[in-house]
C-alpha positions as CSV (number, residue, x, y, z in Angstrom):
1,X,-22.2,5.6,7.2
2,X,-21.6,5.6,3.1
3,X,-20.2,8.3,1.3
4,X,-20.6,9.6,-2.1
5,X,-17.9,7.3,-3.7
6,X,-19.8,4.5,-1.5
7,X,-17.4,4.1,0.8
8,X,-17.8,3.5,5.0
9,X,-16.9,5.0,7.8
10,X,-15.9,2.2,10.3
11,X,-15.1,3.4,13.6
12,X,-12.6,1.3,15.8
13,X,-11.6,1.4,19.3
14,X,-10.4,4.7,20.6
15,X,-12.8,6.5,18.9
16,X,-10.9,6.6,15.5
17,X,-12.7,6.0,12.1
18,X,-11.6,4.9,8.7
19,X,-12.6,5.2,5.4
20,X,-13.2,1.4,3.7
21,X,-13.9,1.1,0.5
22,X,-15.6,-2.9,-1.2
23,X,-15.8,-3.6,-4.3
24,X,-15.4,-6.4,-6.7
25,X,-17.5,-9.8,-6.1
26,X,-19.4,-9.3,-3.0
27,X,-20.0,-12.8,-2.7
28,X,-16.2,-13.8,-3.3
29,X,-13.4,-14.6,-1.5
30,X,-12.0,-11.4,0.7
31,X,-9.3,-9.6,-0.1
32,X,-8.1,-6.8,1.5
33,X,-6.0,-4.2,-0.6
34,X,-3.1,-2.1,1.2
35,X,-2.9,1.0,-1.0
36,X,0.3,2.9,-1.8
37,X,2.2,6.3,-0.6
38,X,0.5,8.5,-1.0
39,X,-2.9,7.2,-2.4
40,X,-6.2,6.1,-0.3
41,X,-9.0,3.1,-0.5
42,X,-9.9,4.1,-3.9
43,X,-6.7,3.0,-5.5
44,X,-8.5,-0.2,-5.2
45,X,-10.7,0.6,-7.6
46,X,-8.1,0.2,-10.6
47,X,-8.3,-3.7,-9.5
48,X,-12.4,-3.9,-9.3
49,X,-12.5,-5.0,-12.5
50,X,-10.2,-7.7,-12.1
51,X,-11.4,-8.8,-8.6
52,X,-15.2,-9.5,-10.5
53,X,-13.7,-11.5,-13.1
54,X,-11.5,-14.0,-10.5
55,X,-14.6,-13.8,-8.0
56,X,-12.7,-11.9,-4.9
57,X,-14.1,-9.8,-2.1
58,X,-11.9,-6.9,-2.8
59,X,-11.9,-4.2,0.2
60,X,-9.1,-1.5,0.9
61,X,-9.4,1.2,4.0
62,X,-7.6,4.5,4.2
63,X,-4.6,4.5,6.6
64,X,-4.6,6.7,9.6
65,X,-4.0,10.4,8.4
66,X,-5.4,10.0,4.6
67,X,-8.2,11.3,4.1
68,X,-10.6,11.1,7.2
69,X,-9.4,8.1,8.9
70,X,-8.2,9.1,12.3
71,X,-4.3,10.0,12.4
72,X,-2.2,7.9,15.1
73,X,1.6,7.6,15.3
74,X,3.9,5.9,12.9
75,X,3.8,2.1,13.4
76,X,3.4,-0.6,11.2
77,X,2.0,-3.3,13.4
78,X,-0.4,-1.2,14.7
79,X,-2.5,-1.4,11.0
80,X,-2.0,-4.6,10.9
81,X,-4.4,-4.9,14.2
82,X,-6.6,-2.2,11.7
83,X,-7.2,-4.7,9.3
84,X,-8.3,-7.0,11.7
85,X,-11.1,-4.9,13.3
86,X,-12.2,-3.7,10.0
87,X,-12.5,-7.3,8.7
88,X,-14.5,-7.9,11.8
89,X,-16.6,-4.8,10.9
90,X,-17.3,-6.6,7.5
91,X,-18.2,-9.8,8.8
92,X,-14.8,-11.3,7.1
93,X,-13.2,-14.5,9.1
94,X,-10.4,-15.5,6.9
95,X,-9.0,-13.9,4.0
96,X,-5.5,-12.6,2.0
97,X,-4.1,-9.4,1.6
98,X,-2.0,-7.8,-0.7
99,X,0.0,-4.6,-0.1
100,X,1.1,-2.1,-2.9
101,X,4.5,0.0,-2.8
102,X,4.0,1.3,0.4
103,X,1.4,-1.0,1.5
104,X,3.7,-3.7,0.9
105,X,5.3,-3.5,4.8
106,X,1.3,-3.2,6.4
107,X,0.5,-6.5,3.9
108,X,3.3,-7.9,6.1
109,X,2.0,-6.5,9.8
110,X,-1.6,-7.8,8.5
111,X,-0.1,-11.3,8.6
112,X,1.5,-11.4,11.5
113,X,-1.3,-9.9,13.3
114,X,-3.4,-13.2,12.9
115,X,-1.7,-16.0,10.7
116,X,-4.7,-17.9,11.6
117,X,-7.7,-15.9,9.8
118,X,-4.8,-13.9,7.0
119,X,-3.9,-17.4,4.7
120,X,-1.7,-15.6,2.0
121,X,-0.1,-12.2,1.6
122,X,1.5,-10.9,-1.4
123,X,3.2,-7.8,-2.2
124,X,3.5,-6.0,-5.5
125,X,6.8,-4.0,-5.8
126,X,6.5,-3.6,-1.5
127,X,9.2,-0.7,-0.5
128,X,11.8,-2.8,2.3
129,X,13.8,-0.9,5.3
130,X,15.5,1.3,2.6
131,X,17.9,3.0,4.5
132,X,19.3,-0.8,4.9
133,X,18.8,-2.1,1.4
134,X,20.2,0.5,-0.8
135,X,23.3,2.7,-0.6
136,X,21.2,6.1,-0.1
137,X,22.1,8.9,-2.1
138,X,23.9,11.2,0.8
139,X,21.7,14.4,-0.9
140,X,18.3,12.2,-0.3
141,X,16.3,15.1,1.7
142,X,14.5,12.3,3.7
143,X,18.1,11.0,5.5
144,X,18.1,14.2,8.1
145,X,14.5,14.0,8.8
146,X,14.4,10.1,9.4
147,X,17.4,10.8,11.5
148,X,15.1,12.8,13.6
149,X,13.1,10.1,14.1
150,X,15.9,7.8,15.0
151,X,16.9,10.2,17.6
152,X,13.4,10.3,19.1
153,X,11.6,13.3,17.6
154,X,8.5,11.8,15.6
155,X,6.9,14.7,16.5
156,X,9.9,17.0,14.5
157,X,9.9,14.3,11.6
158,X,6.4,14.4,10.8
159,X,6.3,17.8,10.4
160,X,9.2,18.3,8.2
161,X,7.6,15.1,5.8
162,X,4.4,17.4,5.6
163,X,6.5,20.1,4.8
164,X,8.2,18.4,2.2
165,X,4.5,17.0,0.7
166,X,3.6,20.2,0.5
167,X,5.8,21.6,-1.5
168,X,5.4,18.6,-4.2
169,X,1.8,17.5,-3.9
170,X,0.0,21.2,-4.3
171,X,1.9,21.5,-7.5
172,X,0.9,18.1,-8.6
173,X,-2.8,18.1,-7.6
174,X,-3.5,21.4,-9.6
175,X,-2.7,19.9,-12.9
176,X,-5.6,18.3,-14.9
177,X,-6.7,14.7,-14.2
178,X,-5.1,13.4,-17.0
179,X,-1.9,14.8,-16.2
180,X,-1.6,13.8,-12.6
181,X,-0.8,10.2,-13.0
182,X,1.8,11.1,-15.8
183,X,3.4,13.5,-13.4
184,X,3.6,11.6,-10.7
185,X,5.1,8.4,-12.8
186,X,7.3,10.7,-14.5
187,X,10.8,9.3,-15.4
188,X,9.5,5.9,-15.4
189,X,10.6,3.5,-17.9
190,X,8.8,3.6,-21.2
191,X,7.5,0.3,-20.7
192,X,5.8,1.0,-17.5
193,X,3.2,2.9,-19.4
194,X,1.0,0.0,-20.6
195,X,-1.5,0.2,-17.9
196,X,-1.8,3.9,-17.6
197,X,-5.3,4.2,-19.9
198,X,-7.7,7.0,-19.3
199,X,-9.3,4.9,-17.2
200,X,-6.8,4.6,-14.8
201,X,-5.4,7.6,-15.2
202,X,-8.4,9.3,-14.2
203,X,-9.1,7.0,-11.4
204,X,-5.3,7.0,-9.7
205,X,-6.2,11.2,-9.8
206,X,-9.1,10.9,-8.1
207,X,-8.3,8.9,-5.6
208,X,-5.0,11.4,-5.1
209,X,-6.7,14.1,-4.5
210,X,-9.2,12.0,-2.0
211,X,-6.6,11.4,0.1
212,X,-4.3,14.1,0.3
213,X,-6.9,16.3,1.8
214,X,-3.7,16.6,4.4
215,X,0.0,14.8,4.8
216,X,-0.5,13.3,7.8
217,X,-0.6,9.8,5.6
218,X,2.3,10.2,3.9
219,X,4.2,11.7,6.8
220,X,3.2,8.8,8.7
221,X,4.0,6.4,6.1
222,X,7.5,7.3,5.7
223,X,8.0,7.6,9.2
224,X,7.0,4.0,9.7
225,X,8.6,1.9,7.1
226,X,11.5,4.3,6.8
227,X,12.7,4.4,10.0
228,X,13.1,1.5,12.5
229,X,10.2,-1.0,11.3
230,X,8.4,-2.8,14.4
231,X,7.8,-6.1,13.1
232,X,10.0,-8.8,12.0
233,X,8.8,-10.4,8.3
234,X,10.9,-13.8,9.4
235,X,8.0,-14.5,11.7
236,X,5.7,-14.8,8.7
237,X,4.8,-18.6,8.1
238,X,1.7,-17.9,5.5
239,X,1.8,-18.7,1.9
240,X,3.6,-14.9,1.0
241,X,4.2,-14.0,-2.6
242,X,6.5,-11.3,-3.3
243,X,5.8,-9.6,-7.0
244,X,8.6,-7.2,-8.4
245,X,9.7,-5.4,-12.0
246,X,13.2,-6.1,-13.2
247,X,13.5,-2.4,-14.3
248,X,11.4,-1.0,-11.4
249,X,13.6,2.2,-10.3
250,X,11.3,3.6,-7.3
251,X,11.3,0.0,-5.4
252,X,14.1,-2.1,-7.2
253,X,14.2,-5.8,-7.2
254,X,16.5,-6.0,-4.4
255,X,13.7,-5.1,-2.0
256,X,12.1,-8.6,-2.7
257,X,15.6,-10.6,-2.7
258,X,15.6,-9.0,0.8
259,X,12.2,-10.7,2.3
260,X,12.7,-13.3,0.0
261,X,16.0,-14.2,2.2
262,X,13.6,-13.5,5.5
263,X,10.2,-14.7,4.8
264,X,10.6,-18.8,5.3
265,X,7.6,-19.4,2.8
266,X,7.9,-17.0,0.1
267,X,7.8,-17.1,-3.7
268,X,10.1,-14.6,-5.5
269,X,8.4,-13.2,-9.0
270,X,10.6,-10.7,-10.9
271,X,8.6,-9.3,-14.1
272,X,10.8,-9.1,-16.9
273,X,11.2,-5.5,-18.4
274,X,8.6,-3.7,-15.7
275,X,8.8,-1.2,-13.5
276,X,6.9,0.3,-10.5
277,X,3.8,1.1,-11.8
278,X,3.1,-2.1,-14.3
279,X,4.2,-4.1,-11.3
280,X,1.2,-2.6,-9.2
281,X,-1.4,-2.2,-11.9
282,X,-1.0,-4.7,-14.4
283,X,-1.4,-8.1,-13.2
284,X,-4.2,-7.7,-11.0
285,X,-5.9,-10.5,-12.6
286,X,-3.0,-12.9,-11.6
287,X,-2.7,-11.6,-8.3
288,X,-6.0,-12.0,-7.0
289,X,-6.3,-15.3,-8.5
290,X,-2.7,-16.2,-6.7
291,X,-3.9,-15.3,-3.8
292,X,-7.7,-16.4,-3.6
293,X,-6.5,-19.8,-4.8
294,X,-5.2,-20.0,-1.4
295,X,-8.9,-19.9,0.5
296,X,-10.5,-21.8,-2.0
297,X,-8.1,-24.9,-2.2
C-alpha cells in the first residue's frame, strides 16, 4: 500500500509492517540505505539524486518504532533479518547496504545476516559500542539508563530514552523547517555546513518530523547499539568500507579505527577537515558508486 510521500507498507512475519521508501534508478543496482537516530526512510531521499546519476536502486525502510513500522525489542541482528524480507518483498537477490550514524551497526547486522546475497557494506560515520570506545563523560544522562538495560530492565530503559526524546525533540520539531536541521547540527564544525542547502535542509525536516510521530525508534536504537550489541562485526568477510570525518565530534574517527581492527576486509576512509554531517551527506555520489562497483564487477 503507497503513501503520500510514495512510500510502502511491507508487512513481515508476525504481523509487523514497515514503511520502505525506493528511489533513485529503478533499473539500477540495489542499495539499501540504513537511516540515522533519529530520522526515517526519507532521509534517503537526500541521496536520490546521487543514486540516479551512478545508476543504483536506492531503497531505505523505517526501523521498528519510527514512524508506523511495527515496534519490537532492541536488537541489532534482528533488522538485519528485516532487510532481508523486505529485499525479498522488492524482488531484490543481491545487493549492498550502507548504514548512516546510527544505521552504521544495522549496515553491519544486514551483512552478517546473508554474506551470500549483501556483497558490500559501508558505513558513513557508523556510531561503535560507545560505552567501550570513548571514555564517557561520567555526567552523560544515557550512562544510568543503559545501566538499566545492562541489569535487565529494557522495559525501564526504554521508557526513560522516550522521556529523555521528549523533552529535546518537541522543542526541536516546533521550530520552522529551515531551522530544524540547523538545530539539530548545532555546534558542529563550521565546515560541516557545506551540504546543508535548502534543499536538504528542508528535506532532513521533513523526514524528522515523519518519523518522530513517537520515540519508540530512538529509544530502541540506543538501547541496541548502546548497550550489549548482539552481533560480532569480526564475522564480516564482505567487501566493508568504513567512511569517517577527521573533525567529526558526534561519532569520532576512533569508531572506525575500532571495526577497522575487527572487520578482516575493510577499507578505512578518514575525510580530512569533516565532520558528522558532511560525512553522511556529502559524498553520496562516491559512496554509491563504491559500493555498486561491487555488483557490477
Amino acid at each position: 500500500m503507497a503513501d503520500e510521500v510514495g512510500s510502502l507498507l511491507v508487512g513481515l512475519p508476525g504481523d509487523r509492517v514497515v514503511e520502505v521508501w525506493e528511489g533513485g534508478d529503478a533499473a539500477g543496482v540495489p542499495v539499501v540505505f540504513h537511516h540515522g537516530t533519529p530520522s526515517g526512510r526519507l532521509q534517503a531521499r537526500l541521496g536520490e539524486e546521487a543514486a540516479r546519476r551512478q545508476g543504483v536502486r536506492l531503497v531505505s525502510f523505517n526501523r521498528p518504532g519510527y514512524g508506523r513500522s511495527t515496534d519490537t525489542p532492541p536488537s541489532l541482528a534482528s533488522v538485519g533479518a528485516d532487510t532481508l524480507a523486505v529485499a525479498d518483498a522488492l524482488g531484490i537477490e543481491e545487493f549492498a547496504v550502507l548504514g548512516a550514524s546510527g544505521g552504521g551497526p544495522y549496515a553491519l547486522a544486514t551483512g552478517l545476516a546473508d554474506q551470500r546475497r549483501v556483497r558490500a557494506v559501508g558505513l558513513a560515520g557508523g556510531v561503535g559500542p560507545w560505552r567501550l570506545l570513548d571514555p564517557p563523560d561520567p555526567a552523560d544522562p544515557d550512562l544510568p539508563i543503559l545501566e538499566l538495560a545492562d541489569a535487565g530492565d529494557l522495559e525501564g530503559a526504554l521508557r526513560a530514552f522516550r522521556a529523555e526524546s521528549g523533552g529535546r525533540y518537541v522543542k526541536l520539531l516546533a521550530l520552522p523547517d529551515s531551522a530544524v536541521t540547523d538545530e539539530f547540527f548545532n555546534g558542529v564544525h563550521e565546515q560541516d555546513a557545506d551540504w546543508m542547502t535548502p534543499r536538504n535542509k528542508r528535506l532532513f525536516a521533513l523526514d524528522l518530523r515523519d518519523t518522530l510521530r513517537s520515540y519508540d525508534g530512538y529509544a530502541r536504537d540506543n538501547v541496541a547499539w548502546g548497550g550489549d550489541w548482539d552481533i560480532d562485526p569480526a564475522h564480516l568477510e564482505v567487501p566493508t568500507w568504513l567512511w569517517f570525518g577527521d573533525l567529526d565530534r558526534m561519532v569520532p574517527p576512533s569508531h572506525g579505527r575500532w571495526f577497522a581492527d575487527r572487520i578482516p576486509n575493510s577499507t578505512l576512509v578518514l575525510r580530512p577537515g569533516k565532520g558528522h554531517g558532511s560525512t553522511l551527506f556529502e559524498y553520496w555520489d562516491d559512496m554509491l558508486t563504491t559500493l555498486r562497483h561491487q555488483l557490477t564487477r
